[in-house]
C-alpha positions as CSV (number, residue, x, y, z in Angstrom):
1,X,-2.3,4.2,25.2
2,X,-0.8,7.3,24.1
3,X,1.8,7.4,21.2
4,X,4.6,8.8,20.3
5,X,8.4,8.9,20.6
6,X,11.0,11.0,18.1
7,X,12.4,8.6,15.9
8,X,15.3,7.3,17.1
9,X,15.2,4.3,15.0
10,X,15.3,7.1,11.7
11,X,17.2,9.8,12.9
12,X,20.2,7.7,14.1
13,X,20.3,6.0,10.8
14,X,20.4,9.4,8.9
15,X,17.0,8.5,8.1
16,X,17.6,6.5,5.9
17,X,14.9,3.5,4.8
18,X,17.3,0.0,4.4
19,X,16.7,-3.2,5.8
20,X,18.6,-2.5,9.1
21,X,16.3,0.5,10.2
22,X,13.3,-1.7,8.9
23,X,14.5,-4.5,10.9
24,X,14.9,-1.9,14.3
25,X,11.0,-1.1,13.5
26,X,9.3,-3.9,13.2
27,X,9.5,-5.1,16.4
28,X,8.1,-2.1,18.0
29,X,4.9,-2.3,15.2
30,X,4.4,-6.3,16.0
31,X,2.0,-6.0,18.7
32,X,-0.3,-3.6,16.6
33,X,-0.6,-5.8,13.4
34,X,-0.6,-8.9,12.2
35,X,1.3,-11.8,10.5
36,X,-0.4,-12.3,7.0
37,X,-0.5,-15.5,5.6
38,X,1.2,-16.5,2.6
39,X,-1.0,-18.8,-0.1
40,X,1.1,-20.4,-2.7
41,X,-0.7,-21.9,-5.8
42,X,-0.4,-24.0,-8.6
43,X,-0.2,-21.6,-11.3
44,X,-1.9,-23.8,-14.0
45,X,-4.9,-22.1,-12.1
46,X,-4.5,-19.2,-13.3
47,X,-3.1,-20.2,-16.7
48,X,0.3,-19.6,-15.7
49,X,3.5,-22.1,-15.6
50,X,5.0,-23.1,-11.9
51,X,3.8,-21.7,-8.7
52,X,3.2,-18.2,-7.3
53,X,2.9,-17.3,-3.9
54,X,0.2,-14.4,-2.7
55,X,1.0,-12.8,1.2
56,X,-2.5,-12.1,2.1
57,X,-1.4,-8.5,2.9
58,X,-5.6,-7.7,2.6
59,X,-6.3,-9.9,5.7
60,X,-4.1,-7.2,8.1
61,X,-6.1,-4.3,10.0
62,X,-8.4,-2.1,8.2
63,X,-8.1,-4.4,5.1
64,X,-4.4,-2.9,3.7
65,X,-0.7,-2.6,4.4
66,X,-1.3,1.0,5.6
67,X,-1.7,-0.2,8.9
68,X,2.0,-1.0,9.1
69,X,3.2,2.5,8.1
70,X,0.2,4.2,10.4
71,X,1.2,2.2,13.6
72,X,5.1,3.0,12.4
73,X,4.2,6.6,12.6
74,X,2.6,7.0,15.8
75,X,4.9,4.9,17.6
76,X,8.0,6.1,16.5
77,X,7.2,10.2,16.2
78,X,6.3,12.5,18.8
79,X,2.9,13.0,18.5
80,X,0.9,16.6,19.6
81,X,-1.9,16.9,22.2
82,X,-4.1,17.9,18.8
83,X,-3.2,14.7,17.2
84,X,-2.4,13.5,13.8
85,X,-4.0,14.3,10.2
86,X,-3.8,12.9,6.9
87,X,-4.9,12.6,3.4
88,X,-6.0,9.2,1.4
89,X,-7.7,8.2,-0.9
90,X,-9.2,5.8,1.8
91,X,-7.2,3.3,2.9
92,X,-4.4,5.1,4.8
93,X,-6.9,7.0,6.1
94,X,-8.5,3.6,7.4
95,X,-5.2,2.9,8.4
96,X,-4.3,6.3,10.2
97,X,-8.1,6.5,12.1
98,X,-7.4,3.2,13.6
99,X,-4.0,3.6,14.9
100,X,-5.1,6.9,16.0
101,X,-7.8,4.8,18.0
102,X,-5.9,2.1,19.2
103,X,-3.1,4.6,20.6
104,X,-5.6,6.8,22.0
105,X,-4.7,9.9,19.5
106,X,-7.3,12.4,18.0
107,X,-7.4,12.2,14.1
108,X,-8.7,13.9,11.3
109,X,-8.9,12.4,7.7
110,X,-9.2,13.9,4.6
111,X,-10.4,11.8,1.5
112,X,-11.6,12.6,-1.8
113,X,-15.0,12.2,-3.6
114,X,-14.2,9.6,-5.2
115,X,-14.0,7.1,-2.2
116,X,-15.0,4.1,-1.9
117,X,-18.4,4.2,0.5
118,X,-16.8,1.0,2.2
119,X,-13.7,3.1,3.1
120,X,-15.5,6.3,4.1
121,X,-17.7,4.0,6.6
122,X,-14.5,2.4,8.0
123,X,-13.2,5.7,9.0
124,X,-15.9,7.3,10.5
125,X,-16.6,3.7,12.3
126,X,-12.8,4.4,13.9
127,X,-14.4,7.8,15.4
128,X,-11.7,9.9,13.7
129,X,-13.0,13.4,12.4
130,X,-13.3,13.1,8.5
131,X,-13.6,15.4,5.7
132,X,-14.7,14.5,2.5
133,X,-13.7,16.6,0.0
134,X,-12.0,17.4,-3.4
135,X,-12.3,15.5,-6.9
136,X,-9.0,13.7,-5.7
137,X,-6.5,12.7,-3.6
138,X,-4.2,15.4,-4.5
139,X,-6.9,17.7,-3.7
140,X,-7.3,15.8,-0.1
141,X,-3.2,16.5,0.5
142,X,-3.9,20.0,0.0
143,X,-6.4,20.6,2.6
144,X,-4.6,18.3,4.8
145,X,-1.2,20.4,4.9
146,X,-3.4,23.5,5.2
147,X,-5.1,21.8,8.7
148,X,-1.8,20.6,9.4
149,X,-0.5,24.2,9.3
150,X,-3.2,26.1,11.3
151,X,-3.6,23.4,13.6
152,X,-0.3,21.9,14.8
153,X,-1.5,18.5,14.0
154,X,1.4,16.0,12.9
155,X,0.7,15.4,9.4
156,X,0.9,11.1,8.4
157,X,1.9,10.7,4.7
158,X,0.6,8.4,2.7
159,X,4.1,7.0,1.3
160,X,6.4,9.9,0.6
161,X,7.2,9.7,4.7
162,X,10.7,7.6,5.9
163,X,8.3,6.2,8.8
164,X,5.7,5.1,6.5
165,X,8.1,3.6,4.2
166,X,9.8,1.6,7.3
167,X,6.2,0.3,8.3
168,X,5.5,-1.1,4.2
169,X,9.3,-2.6,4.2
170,X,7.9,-4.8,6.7
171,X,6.1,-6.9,4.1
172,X,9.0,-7.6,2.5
173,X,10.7,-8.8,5.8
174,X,7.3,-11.2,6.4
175,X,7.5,-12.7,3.2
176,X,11.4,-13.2,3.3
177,X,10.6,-15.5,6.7
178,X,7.4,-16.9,5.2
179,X,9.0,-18.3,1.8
180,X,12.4,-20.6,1.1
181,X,13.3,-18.8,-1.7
182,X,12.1,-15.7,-3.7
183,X,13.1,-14.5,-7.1
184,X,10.6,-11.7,-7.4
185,X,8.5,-9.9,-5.5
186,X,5.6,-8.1,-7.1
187,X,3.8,-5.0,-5.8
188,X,0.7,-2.4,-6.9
189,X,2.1,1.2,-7.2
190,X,0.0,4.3,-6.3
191,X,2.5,6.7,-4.4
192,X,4.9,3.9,-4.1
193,X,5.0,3.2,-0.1
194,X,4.6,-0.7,-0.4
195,X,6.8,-0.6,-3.3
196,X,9.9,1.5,-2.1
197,X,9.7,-0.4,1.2
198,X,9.8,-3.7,0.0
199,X,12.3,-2.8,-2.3
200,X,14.4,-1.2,0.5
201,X,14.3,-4.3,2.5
202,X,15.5,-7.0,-0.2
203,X,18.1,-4.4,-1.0
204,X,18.9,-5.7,-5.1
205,X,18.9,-9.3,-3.8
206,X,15.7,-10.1,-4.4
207,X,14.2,-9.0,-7.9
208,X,11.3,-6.2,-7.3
209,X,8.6,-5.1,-10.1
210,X,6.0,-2.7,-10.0
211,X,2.5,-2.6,-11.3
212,X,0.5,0.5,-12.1
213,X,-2.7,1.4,-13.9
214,X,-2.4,2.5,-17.3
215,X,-4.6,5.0,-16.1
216,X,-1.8,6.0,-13.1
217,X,1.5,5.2,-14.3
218,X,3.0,7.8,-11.6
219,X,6.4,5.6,-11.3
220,X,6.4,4.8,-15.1
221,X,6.6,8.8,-16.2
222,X,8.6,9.7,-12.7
223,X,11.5,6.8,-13.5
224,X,11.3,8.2,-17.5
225,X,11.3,12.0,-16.7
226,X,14.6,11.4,-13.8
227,X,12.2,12.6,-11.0
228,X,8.6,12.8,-9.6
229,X,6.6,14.4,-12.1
230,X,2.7,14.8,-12.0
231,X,0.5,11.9,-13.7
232,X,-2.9,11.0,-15.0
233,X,-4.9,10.1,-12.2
234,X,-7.6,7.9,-14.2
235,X,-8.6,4.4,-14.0
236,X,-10.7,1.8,-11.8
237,X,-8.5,2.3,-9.0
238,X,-7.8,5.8,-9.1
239,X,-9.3,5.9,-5.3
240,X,-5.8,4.0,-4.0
241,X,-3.6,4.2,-7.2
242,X,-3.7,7.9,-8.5
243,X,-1.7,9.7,-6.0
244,X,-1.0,12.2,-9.2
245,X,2.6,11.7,-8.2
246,X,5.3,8.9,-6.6
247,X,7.0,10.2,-3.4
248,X,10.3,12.0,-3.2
249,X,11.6,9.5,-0.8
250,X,10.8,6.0,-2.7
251,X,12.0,7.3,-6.0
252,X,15.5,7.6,-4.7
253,X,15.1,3.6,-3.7
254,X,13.1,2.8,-7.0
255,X,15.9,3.9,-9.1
256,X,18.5,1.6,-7.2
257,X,16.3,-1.4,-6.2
258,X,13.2,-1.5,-8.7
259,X,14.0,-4.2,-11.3
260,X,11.3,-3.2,-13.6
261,X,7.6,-1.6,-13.4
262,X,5.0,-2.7,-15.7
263,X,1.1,-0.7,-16.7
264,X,-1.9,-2.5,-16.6
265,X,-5.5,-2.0,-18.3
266,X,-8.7,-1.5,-16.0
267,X,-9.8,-4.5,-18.0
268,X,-7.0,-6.5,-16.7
269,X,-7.6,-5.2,-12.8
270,X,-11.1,-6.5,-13.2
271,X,-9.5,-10.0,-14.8
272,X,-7.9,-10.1,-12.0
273,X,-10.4,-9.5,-9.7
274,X,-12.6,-12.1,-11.2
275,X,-9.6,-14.9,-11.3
276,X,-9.5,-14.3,-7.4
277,X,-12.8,-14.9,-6.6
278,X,-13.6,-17.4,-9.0
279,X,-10.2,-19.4,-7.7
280,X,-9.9,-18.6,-4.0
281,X,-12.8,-17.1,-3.2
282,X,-10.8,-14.0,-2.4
283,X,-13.0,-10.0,-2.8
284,X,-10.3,-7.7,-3.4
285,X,-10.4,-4.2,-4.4
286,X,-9.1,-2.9,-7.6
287,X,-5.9,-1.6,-6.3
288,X,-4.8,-4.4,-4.1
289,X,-5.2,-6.7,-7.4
290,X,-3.0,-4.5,-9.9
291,X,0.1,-6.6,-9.0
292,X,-1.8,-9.8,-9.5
293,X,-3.3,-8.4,-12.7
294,X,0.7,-7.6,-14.4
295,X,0.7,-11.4,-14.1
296,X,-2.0,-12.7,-15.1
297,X,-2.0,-10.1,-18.3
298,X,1.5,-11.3,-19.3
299,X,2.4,-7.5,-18.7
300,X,5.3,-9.1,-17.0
301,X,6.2,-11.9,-18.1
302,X,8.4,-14.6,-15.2
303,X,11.7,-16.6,-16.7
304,X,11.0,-20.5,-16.1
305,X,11.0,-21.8,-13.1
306,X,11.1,-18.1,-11.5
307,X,9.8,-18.2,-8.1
308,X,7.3,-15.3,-7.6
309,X,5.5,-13.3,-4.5
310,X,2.6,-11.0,-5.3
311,X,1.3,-8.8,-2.6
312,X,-2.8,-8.8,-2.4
313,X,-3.3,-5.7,-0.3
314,X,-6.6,-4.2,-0.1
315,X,-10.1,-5.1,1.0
316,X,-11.7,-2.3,2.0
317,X,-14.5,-2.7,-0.8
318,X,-18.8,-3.3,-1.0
319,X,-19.5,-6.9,-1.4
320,X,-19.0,-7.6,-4.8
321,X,-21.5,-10.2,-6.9
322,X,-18.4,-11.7,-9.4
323,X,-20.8,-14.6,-9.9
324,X,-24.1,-13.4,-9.2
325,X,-26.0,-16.6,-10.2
326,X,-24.3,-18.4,-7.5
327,X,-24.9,-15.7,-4.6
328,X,-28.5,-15.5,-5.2
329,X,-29.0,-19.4,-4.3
């Protein structure tokens, strides 16, 4: 199938990202992803008072919630003969190869040295054209726009893009259906795509935290300096959280919808990690656990009786041995 359109959807909005233009998308992305479940567990589990609900965001395409904001891009953008190209540190660019290859749309991908085999595999598998190179993702986004430039290609952002940001604000719309009632909604940060979409969606009316590495805390020094400004880009999940910056466009809807954001240790991420598997059974890579992790660390810290939603997004990881013992028999 070939892709493409202008965005209608964005442009007649005044491209703006809010729950009506995320509501106008959504339908038009359906029949390209999926419906992830929602797991709610007793928190005593966990070590934790009340319930908490997890959407399963891991289980959609290629392992992430990037497949929401690829699909959103290719469907609702007019899309060159030469195709699409974009920079990740792996799991938009999992995300963008297969849209590209569902749609029928050449793609190249840039990534970093510093990712993940799993996700490297995954985009080559998706027969898109991919470049590996640069210490990190930054370094990938450089490259990218300089292909993008010479070649016409339509460049896919990771986050800081209004169609990528309409795709993520899906999630939000998902778990609103899925769940009674929601108090807060908690969410990884890297460039902030799942973040200012979800937070775009519930509009204020639903409380919205983020979680960064202490090792990334792009939104943390952005929301502290007024504006974007660049970060560290350290840490255990520096391949999916370290953008070196949060996007232009999700900032704007940070500072009006973001309750609060909250750092987390690596030690914490790998806590978390751990507390998954060892309770669920669930692999998840660093990244996709950082929201889980701001919990289970007491980084943030729920009122009694608050109802929370964490979003587990990110899978695209090598088998992991968390109790190696066990695996061996």
């Amino acid at each position: 199938m070939a892709a493409g359109r202008p965005c209608a959807l964005c442009h007649a909005a005044g491209m703006d990202v809010d729950r009506p233009a995320i509501a106008r998308a959504e339908p038009l992305i359906r029949p390209y992803i999926r419906r992830t479940p929602v797991l709610t567990l007793d928190g005593a589990d966990f070590g934790l008072d009340g319930r908490v609900s997890l959407k399963l965001e891991f289980l959609q395409h290629t392992g992430s919630f990037k497949a929401r904001g690829a699909f959103a891009n290719l469907l609702l953008r007019e899309v060159p003969p030469v195709g699409v190209v974009a920079a990740s540190g792996g799991n938009h660019g999992v995300a963008v190869a297969y849209a590209a290859m569902r749609l029928g749309v050449p793609a190249r991908i840039f990534v970093p040295e510093i990712s993940s085999h799993a996700k490297v595999a995954r985009i080559r598998a998706c027969g898109a054209d991919l470049v590996v190179a640069g210490a990190r993702y930054a370094d990938a986004l450089e490259m990218s726009e300089a292909w993008a430039a010479e070649s016409g290609a339509m460049p896919v952002h990771a986050f800081d893009q209004v169609e990528t940001l309409l795709g993520a604000g899906t999630v939000g719309l998902e778990l609103e259906e899925q769940i009674d009632a929601i108090d807060t909604v908690m969410v990884s940060v890297g460039g902030g795509g799942l973040l200012g979409g979800t937070a775009a969606w519930f509009g204020g009316a639903t409380r919205v935290v983020g979680v960064e590495p202490d090792g990334a805390p792009t939104l943390t020094m952005a929301l502290a300096a007024g504006r974007p400004v660049d970060a560290p880009t350290e840490g255990v999940a520096a391949d999916s959280l370290a953008p070196r910056r949060v996007g232009e466009l999700m900032f704007a809807i940070a500072q009006r919808h973001v309750d609060d954001v909250v750092t987390v240790p690596d030690e914490a991420i790998r806590s978390a990690q751990q507390a998954l598997w060892d309770e669920v059974r669930v692999v998840a890579e660093p990244g996709g656990v950082a929201a889980f992790a701001g919990l289970l660390s007491g980084r943030y810290v729920p009122a009694p009786g608050e109802r929370l939603a964490v979003v587990v997004s990110g899978a695209n990881t090598v088998a992991v041995a968390f109790d190696r013992q066990e695996l061996a028999r």
